[in-house]
C-alpha positions as CSV (number, residue, x, y, z in Angstrom):
1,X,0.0,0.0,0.0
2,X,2.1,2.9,-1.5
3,X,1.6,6.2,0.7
4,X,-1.2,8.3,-1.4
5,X,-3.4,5.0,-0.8
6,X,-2.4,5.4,3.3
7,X,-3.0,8.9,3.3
8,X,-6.8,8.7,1.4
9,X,-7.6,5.6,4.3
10,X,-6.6,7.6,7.1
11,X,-8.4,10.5,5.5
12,X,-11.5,8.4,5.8
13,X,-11.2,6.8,9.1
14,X,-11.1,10.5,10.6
15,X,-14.0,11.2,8.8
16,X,-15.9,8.2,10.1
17,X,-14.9,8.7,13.7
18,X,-16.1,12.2,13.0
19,X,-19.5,11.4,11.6
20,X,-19.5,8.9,14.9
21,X,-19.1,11.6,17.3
22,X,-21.5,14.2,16.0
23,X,-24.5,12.3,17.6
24,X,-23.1,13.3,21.5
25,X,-23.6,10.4,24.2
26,X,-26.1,8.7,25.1
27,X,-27.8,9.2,21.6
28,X,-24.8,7.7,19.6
29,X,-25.7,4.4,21.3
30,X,-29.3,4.2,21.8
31,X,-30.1,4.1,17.9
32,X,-30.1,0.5,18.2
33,X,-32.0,0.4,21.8
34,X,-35.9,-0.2,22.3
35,X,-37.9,3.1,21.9
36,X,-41.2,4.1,23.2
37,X,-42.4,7.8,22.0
38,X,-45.9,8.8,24.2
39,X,-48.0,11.3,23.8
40,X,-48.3,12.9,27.2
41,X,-51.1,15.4,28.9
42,X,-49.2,18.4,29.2
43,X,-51.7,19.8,31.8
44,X,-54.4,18.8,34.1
45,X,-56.9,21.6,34.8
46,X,-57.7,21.1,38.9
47,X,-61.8,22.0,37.6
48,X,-63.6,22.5,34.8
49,X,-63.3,26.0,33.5
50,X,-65.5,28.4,30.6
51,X,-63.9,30.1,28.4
52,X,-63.5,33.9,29.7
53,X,-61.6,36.3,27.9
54,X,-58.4,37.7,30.1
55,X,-56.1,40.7,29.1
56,X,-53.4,40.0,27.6
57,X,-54.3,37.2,25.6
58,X,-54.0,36.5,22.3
59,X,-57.2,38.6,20.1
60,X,-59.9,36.3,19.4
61,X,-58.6,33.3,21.4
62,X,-60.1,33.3,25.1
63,X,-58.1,32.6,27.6
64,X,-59.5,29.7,30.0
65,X,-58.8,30.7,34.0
66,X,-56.0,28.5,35.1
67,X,-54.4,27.7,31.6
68,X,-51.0,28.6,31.2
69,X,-50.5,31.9,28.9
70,X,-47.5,29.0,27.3
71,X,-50.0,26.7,26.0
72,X,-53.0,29.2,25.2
73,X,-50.2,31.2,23.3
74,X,-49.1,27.6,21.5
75,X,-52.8,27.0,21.0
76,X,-54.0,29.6,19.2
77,X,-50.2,29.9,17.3
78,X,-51.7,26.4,15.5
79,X,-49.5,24.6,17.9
80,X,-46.8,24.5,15.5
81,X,-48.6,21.9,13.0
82,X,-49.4,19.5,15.9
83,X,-52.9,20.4,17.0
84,X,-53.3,16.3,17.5
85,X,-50.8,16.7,20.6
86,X,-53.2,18.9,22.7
87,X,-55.0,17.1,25.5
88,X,-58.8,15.9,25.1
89,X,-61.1,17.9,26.8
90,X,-58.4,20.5,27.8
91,X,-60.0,23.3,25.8
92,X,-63.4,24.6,25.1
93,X,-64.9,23.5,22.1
94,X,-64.0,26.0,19.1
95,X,-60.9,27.7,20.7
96,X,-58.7,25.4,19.0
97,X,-58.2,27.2,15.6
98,X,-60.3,25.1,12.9
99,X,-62.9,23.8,14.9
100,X,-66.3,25.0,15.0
101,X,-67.8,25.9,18.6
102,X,-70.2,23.3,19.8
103,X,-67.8,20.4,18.3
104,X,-67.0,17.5,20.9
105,X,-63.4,16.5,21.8
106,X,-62.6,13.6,19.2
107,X,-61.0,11.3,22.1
108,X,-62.5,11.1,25.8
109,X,-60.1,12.8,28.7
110,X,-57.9,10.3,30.2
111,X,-59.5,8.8,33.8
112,X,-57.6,10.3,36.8
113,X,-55.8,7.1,37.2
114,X,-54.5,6.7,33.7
115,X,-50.5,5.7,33.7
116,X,-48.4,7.9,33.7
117,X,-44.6,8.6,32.4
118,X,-42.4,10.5,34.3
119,X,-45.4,11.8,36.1
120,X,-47.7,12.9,33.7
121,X,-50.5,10.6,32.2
122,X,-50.5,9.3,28.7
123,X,-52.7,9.6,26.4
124,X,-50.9,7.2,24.0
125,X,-47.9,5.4,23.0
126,X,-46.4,4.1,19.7
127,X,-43.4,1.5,19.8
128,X,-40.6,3.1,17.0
129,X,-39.9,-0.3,15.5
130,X,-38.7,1.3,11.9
131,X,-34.7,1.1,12.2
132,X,-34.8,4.4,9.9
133,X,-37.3,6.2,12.8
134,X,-34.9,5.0,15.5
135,X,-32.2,6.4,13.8
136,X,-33.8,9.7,13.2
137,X,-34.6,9.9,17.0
138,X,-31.2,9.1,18.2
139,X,-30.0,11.8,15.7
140,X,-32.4,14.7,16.5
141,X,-32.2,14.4,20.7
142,X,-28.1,13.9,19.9
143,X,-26.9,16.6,17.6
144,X,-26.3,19.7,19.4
145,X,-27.3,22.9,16.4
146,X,-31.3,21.5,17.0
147,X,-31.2,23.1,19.9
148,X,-30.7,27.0,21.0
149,X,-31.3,28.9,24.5
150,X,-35.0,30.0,23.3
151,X,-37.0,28.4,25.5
152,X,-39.8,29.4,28.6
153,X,-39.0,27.8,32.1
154,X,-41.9,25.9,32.2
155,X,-42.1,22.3,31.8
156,X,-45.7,21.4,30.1
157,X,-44.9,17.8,28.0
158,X,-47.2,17.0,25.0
159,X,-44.5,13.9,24.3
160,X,-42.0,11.5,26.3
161,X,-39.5,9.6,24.6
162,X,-37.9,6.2,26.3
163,X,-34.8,4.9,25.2
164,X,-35.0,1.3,27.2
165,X,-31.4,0.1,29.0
166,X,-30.4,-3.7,29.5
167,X,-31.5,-4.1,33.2
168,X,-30.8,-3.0,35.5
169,X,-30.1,0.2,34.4
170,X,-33.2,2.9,34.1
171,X,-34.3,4.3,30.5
172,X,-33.0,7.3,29.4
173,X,-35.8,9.2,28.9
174,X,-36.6,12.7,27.5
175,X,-40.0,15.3,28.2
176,X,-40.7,17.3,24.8
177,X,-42.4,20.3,26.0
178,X,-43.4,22.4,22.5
179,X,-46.0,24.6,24.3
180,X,-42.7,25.8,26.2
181,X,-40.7,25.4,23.7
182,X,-37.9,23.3,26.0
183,X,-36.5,19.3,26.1
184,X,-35.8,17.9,29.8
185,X,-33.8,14.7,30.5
186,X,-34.3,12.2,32.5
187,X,-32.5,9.7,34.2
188,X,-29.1,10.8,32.7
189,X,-27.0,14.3,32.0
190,X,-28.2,16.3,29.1
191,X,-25.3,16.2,26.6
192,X,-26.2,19.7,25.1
193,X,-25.2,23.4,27.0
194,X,-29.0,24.0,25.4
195,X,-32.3,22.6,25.6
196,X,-34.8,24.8,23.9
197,X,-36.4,23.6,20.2
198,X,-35.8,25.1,17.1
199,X,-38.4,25.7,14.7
200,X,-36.3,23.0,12.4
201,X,-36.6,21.0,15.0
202,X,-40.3,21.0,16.1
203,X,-40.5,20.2,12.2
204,X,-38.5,17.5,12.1
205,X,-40.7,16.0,16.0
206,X,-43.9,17.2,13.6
207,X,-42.9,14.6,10.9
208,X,-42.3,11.7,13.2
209,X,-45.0,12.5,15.1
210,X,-47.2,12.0,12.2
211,X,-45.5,8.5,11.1
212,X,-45.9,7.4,14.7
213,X,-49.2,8.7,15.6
214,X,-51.2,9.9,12.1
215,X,-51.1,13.4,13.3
């Protein structure tokens, strides 16, 4: 192997280990692990609550007492192209933009004892079995640019993601708030100085969301 040949295969093997490390631990590995994505209710109203108009909110969208201004503002912003993430029976019928008032809730509320993951209850969950989808979730939670340091303090989930260990070692598991606009880890140390979305990013959680869940 003359040295022009040595030189183009070390070449290569940097660029490998390269494309390796730019998905950041525990992502890089988890590709290949079992992974549950649910679709979480981001809040539970302590009563049932009208729709009375507040100042301050958003013109032409009431606000309902005791909602967070974060997820009436995500609300009535079309909820970023993922109006099938926002809890049954959280809103009044015809605030949600495209309904017509009077509509019922496609899906019944969840019962007060409904499971829950990492304390909030699920509405549903989808098992990413695709090895492209898996891939595509590793990638998105592991490279660093999807994320920036726009992002609320709040913490209002619409999805959880579990990346399942070999026992007896807990899931790594990451909250997806897009109503706050912010990612939370779980069970292991955040890889990334940031944690809030970018709108690339809520697009790219839009599209898996509609291969896991339709919508």
């Amino acid at each position: 192997m003359n040295t022009r040949t040595l030189t183009i295969v070390a070449v290569a093997a940097v660029a490998s280990l390269t494309a390796c490390k730019s998905i950041a631990p525990p992502f890089d590995r988890l590709k290949d692990s079992p992974i549950t994505v649910y679709r979480l209710q981001n809040y539970e109203p302590p009563a049932v609550a009208t729709a009375t108009p507040v100042p301050g909110a958003t013109a032409g969208a009431p606000m309902i007492p005791g909602l967070p201004p974060e997820i009436q503002n995500w609300v009535t912003q079309g909820a970023a192209g993922m109006g099938s993430l926002i809890p049954p029976g959280l809103l009044p019928p015809g605030l949600i933009p495209g309904t017509a008032p009077g509509a019922a809730p496609p899906v019944a509320a969840p019962p007060p004892d409904a499971p829950r993951f990492e304390g909030f209850r699920i509405l549903g969950q989808a098992q990413a079995m695709d090895q492209k989808l898996k891939e595509d979730l590793a990638t998105l939670f592991g490279t660093e640019s999807n994320f920036d340091s726009a992002m609320a303090q709040c913490l209002y989930p619409e999805v959880g993601v579990s990346f399942q260990q070999p026992p007896p070692m807990l899931p790594d598991n990451v909250l997806v708030s897009f109503s706050c606009n912010h990612v939370e880890a779980k069970n292991f140390q955040w890889p990334h100085p940031n944690k809030g979305l970018k709108q690339e990013t809520i697009k790219k959680f839009s599209e898996i969301n509609k291969k896991l869940f339709g919508g």
